[in-house]
Every structure is written in structure tokens, then in C-alpha cells.
C-alpha positions as CSV (number, residue, x, y, z in Angstrom):
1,X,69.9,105.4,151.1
2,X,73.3,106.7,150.2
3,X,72.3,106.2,146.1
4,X,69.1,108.2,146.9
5,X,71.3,111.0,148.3
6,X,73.5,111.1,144.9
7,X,71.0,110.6,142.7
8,X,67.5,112.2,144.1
9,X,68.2,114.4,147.4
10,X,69.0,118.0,145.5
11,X,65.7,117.5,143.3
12,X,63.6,116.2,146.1
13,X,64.3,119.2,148.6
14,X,63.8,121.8,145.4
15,X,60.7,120.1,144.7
16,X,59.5,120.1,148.4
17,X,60.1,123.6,148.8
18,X,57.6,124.5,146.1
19,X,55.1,122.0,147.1
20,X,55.2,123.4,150.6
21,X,54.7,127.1,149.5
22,X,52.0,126.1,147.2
23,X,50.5,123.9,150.4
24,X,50.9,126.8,152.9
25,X,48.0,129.2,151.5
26,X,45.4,126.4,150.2
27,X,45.7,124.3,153.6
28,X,44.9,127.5,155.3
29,X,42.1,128.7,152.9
30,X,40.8,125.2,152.2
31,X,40.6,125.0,156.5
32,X,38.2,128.5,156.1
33,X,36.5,127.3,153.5
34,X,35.4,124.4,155.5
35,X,34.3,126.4,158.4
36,X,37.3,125.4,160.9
37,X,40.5,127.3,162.5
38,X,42.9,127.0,159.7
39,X,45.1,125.4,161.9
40,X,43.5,122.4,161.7
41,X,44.4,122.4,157.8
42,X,47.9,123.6,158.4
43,X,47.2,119.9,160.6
44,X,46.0,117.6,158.0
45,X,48.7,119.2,155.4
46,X,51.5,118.4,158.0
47,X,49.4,114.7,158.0
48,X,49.3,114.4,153.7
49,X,53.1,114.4,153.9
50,X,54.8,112.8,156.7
51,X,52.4,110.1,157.0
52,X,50.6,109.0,153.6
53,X,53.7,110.2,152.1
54,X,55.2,107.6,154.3
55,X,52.8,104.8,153.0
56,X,52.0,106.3,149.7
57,X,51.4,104.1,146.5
58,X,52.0,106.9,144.3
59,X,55.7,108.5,145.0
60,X,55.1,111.6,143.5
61,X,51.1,112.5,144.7
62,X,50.5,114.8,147.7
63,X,47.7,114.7,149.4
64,X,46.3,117.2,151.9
65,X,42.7,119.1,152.3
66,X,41.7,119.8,149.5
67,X,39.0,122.2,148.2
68,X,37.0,119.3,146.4
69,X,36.3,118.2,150.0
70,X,35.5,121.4,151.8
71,X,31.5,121.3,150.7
72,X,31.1,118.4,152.8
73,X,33.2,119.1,155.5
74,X,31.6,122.5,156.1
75,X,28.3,120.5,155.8
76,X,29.3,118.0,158.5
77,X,30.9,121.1,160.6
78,X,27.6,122.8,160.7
79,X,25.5,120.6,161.3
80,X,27.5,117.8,164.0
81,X,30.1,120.5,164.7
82,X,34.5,120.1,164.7
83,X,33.4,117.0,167.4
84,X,31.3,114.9,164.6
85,X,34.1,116.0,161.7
86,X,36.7,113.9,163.7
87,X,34.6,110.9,163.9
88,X,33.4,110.8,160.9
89,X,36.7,111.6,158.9
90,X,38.8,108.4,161.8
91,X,35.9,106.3,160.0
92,X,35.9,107.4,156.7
93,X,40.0,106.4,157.0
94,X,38.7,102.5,158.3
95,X,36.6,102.8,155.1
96,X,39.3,103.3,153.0
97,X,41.5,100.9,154.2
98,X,38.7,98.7,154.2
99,X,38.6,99.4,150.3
100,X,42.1,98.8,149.9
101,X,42.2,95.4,151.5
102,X,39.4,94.0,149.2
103,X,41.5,95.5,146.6
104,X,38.6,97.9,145.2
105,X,40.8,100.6,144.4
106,X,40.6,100.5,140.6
107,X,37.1,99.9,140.6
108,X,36.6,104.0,141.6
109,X,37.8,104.6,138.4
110,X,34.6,102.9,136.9
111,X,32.9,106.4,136.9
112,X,31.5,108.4,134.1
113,X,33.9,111.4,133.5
114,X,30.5,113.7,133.0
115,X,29.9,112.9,136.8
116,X,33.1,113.4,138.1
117,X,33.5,116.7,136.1
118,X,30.1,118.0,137.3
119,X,31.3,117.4,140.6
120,X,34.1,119.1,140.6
121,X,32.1,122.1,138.3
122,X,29.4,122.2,141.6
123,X,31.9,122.0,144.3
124,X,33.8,125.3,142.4
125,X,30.3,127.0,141.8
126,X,30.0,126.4,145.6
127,X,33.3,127.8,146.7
128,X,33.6,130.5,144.5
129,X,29.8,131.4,145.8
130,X,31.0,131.4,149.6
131,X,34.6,132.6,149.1
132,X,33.3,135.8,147.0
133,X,31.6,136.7,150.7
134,X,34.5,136.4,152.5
135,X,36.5,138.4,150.2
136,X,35.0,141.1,151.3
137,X,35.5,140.4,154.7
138,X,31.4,139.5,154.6
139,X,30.1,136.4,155.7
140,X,28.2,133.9,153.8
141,X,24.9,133.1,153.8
142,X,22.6,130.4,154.7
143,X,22.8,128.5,151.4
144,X,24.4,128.0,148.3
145,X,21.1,129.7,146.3
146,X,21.5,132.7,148.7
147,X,25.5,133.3,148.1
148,X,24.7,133.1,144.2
149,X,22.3,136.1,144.2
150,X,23.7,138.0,146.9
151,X,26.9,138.2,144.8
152,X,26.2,141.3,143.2
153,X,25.3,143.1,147.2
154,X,29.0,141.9,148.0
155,X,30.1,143.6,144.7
156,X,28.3,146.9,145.8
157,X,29.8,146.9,149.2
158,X,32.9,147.1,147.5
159,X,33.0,149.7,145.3
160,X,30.4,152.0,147.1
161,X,31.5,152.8,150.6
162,X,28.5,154.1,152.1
163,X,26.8,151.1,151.7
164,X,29.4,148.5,153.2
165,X,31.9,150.7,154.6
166,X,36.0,151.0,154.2
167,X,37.1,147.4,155.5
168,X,34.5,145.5,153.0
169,X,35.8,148.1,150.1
170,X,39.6,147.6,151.9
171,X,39.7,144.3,151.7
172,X,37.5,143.4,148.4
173,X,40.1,145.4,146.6
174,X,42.9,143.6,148.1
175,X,41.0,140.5,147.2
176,X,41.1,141.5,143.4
177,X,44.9,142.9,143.9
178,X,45.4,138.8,145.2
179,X,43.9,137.5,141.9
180,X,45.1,139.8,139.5
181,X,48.5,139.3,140.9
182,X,47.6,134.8,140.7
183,X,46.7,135.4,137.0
184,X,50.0,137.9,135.9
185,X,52.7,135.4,137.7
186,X,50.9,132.3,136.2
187,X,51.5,134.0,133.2
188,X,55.3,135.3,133.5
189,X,56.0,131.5,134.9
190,X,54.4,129.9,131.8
191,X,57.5,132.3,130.1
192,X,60.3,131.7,132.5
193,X,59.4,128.4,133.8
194,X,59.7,130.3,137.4
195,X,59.1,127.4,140.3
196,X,57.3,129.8,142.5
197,X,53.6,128.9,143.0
198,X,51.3,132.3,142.0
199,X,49.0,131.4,145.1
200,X,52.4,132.3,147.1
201,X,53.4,135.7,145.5
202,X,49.6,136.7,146.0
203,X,49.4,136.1,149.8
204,X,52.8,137.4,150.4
205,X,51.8,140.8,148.5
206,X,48.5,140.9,150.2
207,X,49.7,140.8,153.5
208,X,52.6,143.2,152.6
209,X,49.9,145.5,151.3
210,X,47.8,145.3,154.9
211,X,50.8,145.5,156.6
212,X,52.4,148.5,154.9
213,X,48.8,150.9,154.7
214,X,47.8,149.6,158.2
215,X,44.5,147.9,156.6
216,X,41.8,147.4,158.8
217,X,40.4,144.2,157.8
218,X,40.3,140.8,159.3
219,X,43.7,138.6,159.9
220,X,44.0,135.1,160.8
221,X,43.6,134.2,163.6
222,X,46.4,131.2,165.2
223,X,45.5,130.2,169.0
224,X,48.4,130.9,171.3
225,X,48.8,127.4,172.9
226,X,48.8,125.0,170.1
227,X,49.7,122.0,171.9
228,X,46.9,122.7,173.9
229,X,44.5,123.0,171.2
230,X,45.5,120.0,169.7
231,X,45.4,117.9,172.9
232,X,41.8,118.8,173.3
233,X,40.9,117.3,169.9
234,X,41.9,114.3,170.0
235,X,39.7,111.9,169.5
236,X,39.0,110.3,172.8
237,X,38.2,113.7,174.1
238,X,35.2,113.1,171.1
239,X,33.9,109.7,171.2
240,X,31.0,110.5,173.8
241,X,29.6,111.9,170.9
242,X,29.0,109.0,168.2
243,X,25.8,109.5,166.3
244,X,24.8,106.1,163.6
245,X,24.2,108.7,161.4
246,X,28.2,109.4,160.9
247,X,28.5,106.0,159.3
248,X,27.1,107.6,156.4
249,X,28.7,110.6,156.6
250,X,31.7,108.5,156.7
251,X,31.1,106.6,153.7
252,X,29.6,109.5,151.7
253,X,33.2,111.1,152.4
254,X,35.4,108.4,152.0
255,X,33.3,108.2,148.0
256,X,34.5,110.9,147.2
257,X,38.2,111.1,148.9
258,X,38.7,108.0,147.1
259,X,37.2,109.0,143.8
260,X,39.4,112.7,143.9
261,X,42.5,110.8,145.4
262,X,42.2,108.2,142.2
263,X,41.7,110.6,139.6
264,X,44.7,112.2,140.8
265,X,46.5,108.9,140.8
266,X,45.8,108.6,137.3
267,X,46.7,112.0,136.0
268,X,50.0,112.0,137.5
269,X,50.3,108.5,135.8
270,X,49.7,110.6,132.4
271,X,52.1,113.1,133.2
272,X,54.9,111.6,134.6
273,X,56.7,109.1,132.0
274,X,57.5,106.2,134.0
275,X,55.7,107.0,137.2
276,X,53.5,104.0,137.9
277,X,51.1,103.9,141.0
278,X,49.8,101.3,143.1
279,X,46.0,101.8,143.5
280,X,45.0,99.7,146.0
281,X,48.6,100.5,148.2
282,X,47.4,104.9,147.4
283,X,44.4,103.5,148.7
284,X,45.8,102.0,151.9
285,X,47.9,105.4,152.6
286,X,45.3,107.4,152.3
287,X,43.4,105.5,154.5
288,X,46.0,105.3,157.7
289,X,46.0,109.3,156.9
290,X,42.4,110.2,157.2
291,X,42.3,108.0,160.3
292,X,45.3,110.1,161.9
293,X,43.7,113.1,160.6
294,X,40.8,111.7,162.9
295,X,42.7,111.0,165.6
296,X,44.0,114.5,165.9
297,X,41.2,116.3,164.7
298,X,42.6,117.5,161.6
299,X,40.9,117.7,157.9
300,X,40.2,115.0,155.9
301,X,42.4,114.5,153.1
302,X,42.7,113.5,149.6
303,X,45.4,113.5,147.1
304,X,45.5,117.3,145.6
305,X,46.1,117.3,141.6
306,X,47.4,121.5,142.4
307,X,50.1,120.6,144.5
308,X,51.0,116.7,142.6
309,X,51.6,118.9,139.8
310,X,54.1,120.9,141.4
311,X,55.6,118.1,142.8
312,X,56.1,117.4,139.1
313,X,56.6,120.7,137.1
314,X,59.6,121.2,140.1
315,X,61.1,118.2,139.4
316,X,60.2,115.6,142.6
317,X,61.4,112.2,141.8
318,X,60.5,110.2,144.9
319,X,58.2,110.5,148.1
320,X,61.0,111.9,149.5
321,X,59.5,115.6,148.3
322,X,56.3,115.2,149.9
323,X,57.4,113.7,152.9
324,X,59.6,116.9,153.4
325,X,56.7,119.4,152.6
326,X,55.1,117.8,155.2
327,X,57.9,118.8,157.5
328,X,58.2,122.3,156.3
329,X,54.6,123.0,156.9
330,X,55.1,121.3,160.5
331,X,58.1,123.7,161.2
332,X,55.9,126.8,160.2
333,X,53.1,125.9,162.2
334,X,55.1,125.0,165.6
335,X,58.0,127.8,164.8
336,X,57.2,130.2,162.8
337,X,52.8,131.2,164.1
338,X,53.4,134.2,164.4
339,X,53.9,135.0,160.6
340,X,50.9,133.2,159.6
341,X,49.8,135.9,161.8
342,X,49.8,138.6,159.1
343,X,48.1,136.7,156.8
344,X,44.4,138.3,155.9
345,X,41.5,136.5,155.3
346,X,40.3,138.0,151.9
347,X,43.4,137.6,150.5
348,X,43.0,133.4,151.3
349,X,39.5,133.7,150.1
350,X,40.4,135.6,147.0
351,X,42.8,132.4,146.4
352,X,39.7,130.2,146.6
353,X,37.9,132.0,144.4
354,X,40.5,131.7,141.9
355,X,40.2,128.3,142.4
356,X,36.3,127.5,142.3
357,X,36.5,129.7,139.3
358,X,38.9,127.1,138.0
359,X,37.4,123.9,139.2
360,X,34.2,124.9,137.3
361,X,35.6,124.7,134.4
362,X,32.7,124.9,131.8
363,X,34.6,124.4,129.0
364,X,34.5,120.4,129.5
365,X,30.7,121.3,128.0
366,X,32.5,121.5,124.7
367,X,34.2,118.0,125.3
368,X,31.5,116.0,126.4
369,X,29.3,117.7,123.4
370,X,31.2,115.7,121.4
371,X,29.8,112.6,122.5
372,X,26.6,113.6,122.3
373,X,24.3,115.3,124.4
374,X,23.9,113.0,127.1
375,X,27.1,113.7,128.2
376,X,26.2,117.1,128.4
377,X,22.8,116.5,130.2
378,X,24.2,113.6,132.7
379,X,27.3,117.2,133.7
380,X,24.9,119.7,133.6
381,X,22.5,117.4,136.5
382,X,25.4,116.4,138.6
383,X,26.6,120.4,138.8
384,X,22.6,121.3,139.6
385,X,22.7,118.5,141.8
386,X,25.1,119.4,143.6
387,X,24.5,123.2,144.0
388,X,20.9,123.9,144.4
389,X,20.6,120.5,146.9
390,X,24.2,118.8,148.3
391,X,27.1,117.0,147.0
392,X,25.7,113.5,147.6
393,X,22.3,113.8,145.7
394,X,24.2,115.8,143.0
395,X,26.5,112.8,142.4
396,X,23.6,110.6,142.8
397,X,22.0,111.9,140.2
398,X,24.3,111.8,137.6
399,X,25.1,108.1,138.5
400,X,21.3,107.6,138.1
401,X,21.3,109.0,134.8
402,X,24.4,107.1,133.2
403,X,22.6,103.9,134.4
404,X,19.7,105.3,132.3
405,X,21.9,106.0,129.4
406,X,23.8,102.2,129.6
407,X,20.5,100.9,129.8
408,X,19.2,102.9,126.9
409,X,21.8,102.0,124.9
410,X,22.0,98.5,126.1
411,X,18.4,98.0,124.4
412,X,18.7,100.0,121.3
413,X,19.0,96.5,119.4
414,X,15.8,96.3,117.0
415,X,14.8,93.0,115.1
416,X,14.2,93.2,110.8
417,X,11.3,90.8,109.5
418,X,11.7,89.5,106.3
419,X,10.0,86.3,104.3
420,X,11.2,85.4,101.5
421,X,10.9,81.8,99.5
422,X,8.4,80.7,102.3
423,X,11.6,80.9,104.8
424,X,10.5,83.9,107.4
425,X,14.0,85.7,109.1
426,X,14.1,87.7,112.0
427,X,17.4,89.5,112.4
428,X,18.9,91.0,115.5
429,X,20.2,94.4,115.2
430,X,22.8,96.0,117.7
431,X,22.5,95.3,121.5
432,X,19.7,93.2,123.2
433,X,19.3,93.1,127.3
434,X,17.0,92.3,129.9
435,X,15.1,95.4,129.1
436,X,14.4,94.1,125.5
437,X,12.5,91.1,126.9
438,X,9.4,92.4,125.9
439,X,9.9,93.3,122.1
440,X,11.9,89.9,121.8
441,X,9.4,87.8,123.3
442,X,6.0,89.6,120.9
443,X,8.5,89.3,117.7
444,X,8.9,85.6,118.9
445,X,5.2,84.6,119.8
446,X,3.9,85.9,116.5
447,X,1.3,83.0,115.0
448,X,3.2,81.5,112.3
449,X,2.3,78.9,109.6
450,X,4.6,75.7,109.6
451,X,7.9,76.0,107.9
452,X,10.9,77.9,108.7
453,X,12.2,80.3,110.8
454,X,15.8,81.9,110.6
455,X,17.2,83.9,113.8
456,X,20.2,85.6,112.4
457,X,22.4,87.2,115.1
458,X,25.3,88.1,113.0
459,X,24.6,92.2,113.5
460,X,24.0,91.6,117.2
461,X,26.6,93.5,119.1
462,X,25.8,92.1,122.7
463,X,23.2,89.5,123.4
464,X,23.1,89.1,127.4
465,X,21.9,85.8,129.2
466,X,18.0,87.0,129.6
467,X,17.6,86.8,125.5
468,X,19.8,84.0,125.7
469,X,17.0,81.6,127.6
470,X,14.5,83.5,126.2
471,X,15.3,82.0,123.0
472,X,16.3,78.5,124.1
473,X,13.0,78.1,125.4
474,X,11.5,79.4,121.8
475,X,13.5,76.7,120.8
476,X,11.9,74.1,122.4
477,X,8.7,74.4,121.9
478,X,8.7,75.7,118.2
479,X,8.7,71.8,116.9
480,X,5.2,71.8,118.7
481,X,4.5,73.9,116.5
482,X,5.4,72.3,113.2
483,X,8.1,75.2,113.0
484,X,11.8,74.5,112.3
485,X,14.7,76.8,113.9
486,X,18.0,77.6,112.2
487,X,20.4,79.9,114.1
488,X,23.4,82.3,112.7
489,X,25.7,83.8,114.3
């Protein structure tokens, strides 16, 4: 302990001092996003460091709600309501740890990166669509189709009062103030290597703003007894509730926490030299945290590759940083409500449209082009997927289709007939599955005069067991035949 004070301490509390201001605004607007108080993300924020920091595999990830999950959570909010989100997310924590003891941590990384992308691309297309509403202190529509096109009404409401009025125009303006201010500090910090998150200076201005011209438009809102609120949520004030159906919600949500937390793992493996996670163990942590988060009636959670970063652009060496973001966020919340207080609404939501904007990111088109258009078609799916019907049919689908793809390619083997010298060849060409059965088999049953017959797998790529035996029974019944078999390989 005392070595970790000379050596880590002074970059640890730096670091968890930007973390915690980068956490402050997204765990509030990730909370709205998701159709909740946002102090039950200030909740599972407070969770992501002092607990699966506590537990953590990977020292330098930090986890909290993150806007990757907020589709499904607003999905499971409006539909089984803040009562069903607490079950579901305590199970979906059992899952996890369930994962973690059979050791399947790595195996969520077996996923086509045109899936995960696409994903990711739908879940931003669907914040960006809902936030933009709520920027204008407007509320979102029914669906995902209907906040799409009735983008350019919230665009009118803004810029022409007498069809929305001064607070939509009020606060749509201070919504574009938010972002243009995100965009020009990202900018300066890229040139001074400034610490301080953009997210930060935004919300801080934006509420300075509505303070200073006495804005009407809408604040957040923090209940007055939070102890109290937070005692009626916990989870045996819920369980009279249980549906079967949550076990599925449960799972569908621990999928893709685990998939999100993962991916994370492994970037922060890239950019931190040295760093080296334990799946399986991240696995475990984030597990124990979702089923707090459950217990308490907080968001789910997920490791957060916005605030990991931070963690490792401001120097965090161990989990000591996001352990004490965890604390910083619990003093704000319990101490310090009232300034959260001042906070407005379209200035959060302008942050999440920033960051829809950026989760979309359509330039990974480009990328997967490369690799031909499969690629392209199996993203392009998953984000349609995901928008026009929900998250789980979206991903679904683009699973589906890289099974199609393996399988395509798995049976693109063809066979070359040649005779020559009364000696007839077959040879195998590229990769040969199940699926080529019934080529294999015709090429094989041909009638053939008595002589012989060369099967030459020295192109063959990948042979599986199915052509395997289908041979070996060839084999044995080609001397009825009068027919002699030589084999190369």
C-alpha cells in the first residue's frame, strides 16, 4: 500500500478527477436516454467504480451506463416499467457471472466486427433520433421510424417561433451552443493536451447560459429525499413482480453488456502498453455490479470505451482511478444535489446527440468495403435491424448472415475432371463441408469403366469430417466396381 502511494496515488487521483467529470454528464444523460430519473444513472455510475472497480479484471476500464445499453433499457422501461428493469438487470448480473465461471469470457469476442459495428451504428442512429427531440425540450415519439422523419418538425420549432414557441427555440439553440462548444474544446485539447473532458465545459456553459438569461426551459429534476427513493427500489420492494419473460430480457442484456464490456477490454489492451486484462475475472466484476445495480435499482452497466479512455489519455495507472470516480460521483449525488439542480435537459440531450452522431460512425463502410461487400451488406442489416425493428433482431440478423457467409465460403471448393493415359483425376479445389455433400457425392457416383481413379487433395484448403466418410465409403466399394483408388494429399 505504501509503494502504491509513492509510486501511483498523484496519477490515480488526477486521472479520477477527469474520469469523474467526463462520468457526471453521460450518467445523467445516458439515465434520460433510457427513460428513468437520472439519478438512478448518477446510481449505477457510483456502482461502475466502487464496486466492479473493486473486482475488476481490467485495472484501467470503467464501467458505468452506457449509451450502447440505453435502447434496451428504455425498451424494458416502457414496456415492464423501472420495477421489471431491476429484475431483469439483478439477473442479467447472475448471467454474467454465470459466464464467467464457465470461463466463456473470450468466446464474446468470436463476433464478426460488421455486427458489432452495426450495432453500435443502430444504437447511435437511435439516440441521436430520440435525443434530437429532447433537445428541443420536445418529446419523442412513439418509434424509432417516427423520430427519424419528424426531425426536420423539431428543426422548425427551433428556428421559427410561432410554430413551437420561445422555450423549444430557447433551448434548441442552447442545444447547438452545447455541441458547438463539445466540437471547439475537442479541438483546442487535441492542441494543448488539456485533461478536461469537452462533454464537461458544454454542460457547465449551458447551464451558465440558463442561469445567467433566466431561460425558460426544462431543468433536471433530483427528488428531495434520496435515501428515500433509493429504499423504495430495492429489490425486495420488486420481486412480486417476476414475469418468465425477464429471463430473456435478462439474457438478451447480459449479450450485449458482455459483448460492449469485452470490446472495451480489448481496446484498452491496444492502447495501453503493458496493460493486460483478465476476461473471464472483467467478466466476474461486471457481473457482481449489474447484480448490485439490481439490487438497488440502478442502471445496468457495462464497461464505457469514452470514459476508459480518459482513464488512459489522463494518466490512470491502477483501479485505484476508477474506484475514486466512483466516490466523487457518490459525494456529488448525496452532497452536492442541488447543483445538479441547474443542469438543463437539452443541454444533456445535445451531449447524446453528439454522441449517437459519433457511435454511427459510417465511415467503418469504407473499412469493411475492403473485404468485400459482404462485410458491407452483413453492417448495413444489423444497423436496419436494429433501427426499423429492435436491437435483438438487428443483431440477429447480422449473426444470421455471417453464418451464411462462413457457410458460403466453407463450400466454395469445386472439383477439376481430367483423364489422361486411361488414368481419370478428380481434384479438390479450396474448402469442402457438409454443404458440398451433394456435388461430392454426383462427381463420385459417375459410371466409370474399370481402371483408375486419382483423388488429389493437395489444393484442398479444408476438408471437414462429412467429405471425410463420404469418401471412405467411396473407397470401399469402388473394388466392386473393378475401380482402383489412389489418394494425394
Amino acid at each position: 500500500m505504501q509503494n502504491y502511494f509513492k509510486s501511483y496515488f498523484h496519477k490515480d487521483l488526477l486521472s479520477s478527477l477527469v474520469v469523474f467529470l467526463v462520468a457526471l454528464p453521460l450518467c445523467m444523460g445516458i439515465a434520460m436516454a433510457s427513460g428513468v430519473p437520472v439519478v438512478y444513472g448518477l446510481l449505477s455510475g457510483i456502482i461502475g467504480g466502487l464496486v466492479i472497480g473493486a473486482f475488476t479484471g481490467s485495472p484501467l476500464q470503467v464501467s458505468g451506463p452506457a449509451a450502447g445499453l440505453a435502447v434496451i433499457v428504455f425498451d424494458i422501461v416502457q414496456t415492464e416499467g423501472i420495477e421489471g428493469l431491476a429484475i431483469i438487470t439483478l439477473m442479467a448480473g447472475l448471467f454474467q457471472a454465470l459466464f464467467a465461471f464457465l470461463k466463456a469470457g473470450p468466446l464474446f469476442r468470436a463476433i464478426s466486427p460488421s455486427v458489432v459495428k452495426g450495432m453500435l451504428a443502430g444504437i447511435g442512429v437511435l439516440i441521436f433520433a430520440s435525443q434530437f427531440h429532447v433537445m428541443v425540450d420536445d418529446t419523442p415519439k412513439g418509434s424509432a421510424f417516427e423520430n427519424i422523419i419528424t426531425i426536420p418538425q423539431a428543426i422548425l420549432k427551433v428556428f421559427d417561433p410561432t410554430v413551437g414557441g420561445a422555450a423549444h427555440m430557447q433551448a434548441g439553440f442552447l442545444g447547438l451552443i452545447t455541441i458547438g462548444l463539445i466540437v471547439g474544446w475537442n479541438l483546442f485539447k487535441q492542441r494543448v493536451k488539456n485533461p478536461v473532458p469537452g462533454p464537461l465545459i458544454a454542460i457547465v456553459a449551458a447551464s451558465l447560459i440558463v442561469w445567467g438569461a433566466n431561460l425558460d426551459i426544462l431543468l433536471v429534476e433530483l427528488p428531495s429525499d434520496l435515501t428515500g427513493v433509493i429504499g423504495d427500489s430495492m429489490i425486495w420492494n420488486r420481486l412480486d413482480g417476476f414475469k418468465v419473460s425477464y429471463i430473456f430480457s435478462a439474457l438478451m442484456l447480459a449479450f450485449v453488456a458482455t459483448t460492449e464490456t469485452l470490446l472495451c477490454v480489448t481496446a484498452v489492451d491496444q492502447i495501453k502498453t503493458g496493460h493486460k486484462s483478465d476476461y473471464n475475472k472483467e467478466l466476474l466484476a461486471q457481473g457482481i455490479g449489474n447484480t448490485v445495480a439490481g439490487v438497488v435499482g440502478a442502471l445496468p452497466l457495462t464497461g464505457v470505451i469514452v470514459r476508459t479512455s480518459a482513464n488512459v489519455e489522463a494518466g490512470g495507472e491502477t483501479k485505484g482511478a476508477t474506484i475514486m470516480h466512483g466516490a466523487w460521483l457518490l459525494i456529488m449525488l448525496f452532497m452536492f444535489p442541488m447543483v445538479l439542480a441547474y443542469i438543463p435537459k437539452a443541454g444533456l440531450a445535445a451531449i447524446l446527440v453528439f454522441t449517437g452522431f459519433k457511435l454511427m460512425d459510417f465511415k467503418s463502410i469504407k473499412v469493411f468495403k475492403q473485404y468485400g461487400n459482404s462485410e458491407v451488406a452483413i453492417y448495413l442489416s444489423t444497423v436496419a435491424g436494429v433501427v426499423f425493428i429492435n436491437l435483438l433482431a438487428g443483431v440477429a440478423l447480422g449473426f444470421a448472415l455471417s453464418l451464411v457467409r462462413l457457410l458460403w465460403k466453407t463450400h466454395s471448393g469445386y472439383i477439376e475432371s481430367n483423364e489422361e493415359a486411361g488414368e481419370h483425376r478428380l481434384s479438390f479445389v479450396g474448402s469442402f463441408s457438409f454443404v458440398n455433400l451433394p456435388k461430392v457425392a454426383s462427381e463420385l457416383e459417375k459410371e466409370r469403366s474399370k481402371g483408375h481413379l486419382t483423388l488429389d487433395f493437395s489444393k484442398a484448403k479444408y476438408v471437414d469430417h462429412a467429405i471425410e466418410d463420404l469418401v471412405q465409403n467411396f473407397e470401399k466399394t469402388a473394388s466392386q466396381k473393378g475401380l482402383t483408388i489412389k489418394k494425394v494429399s
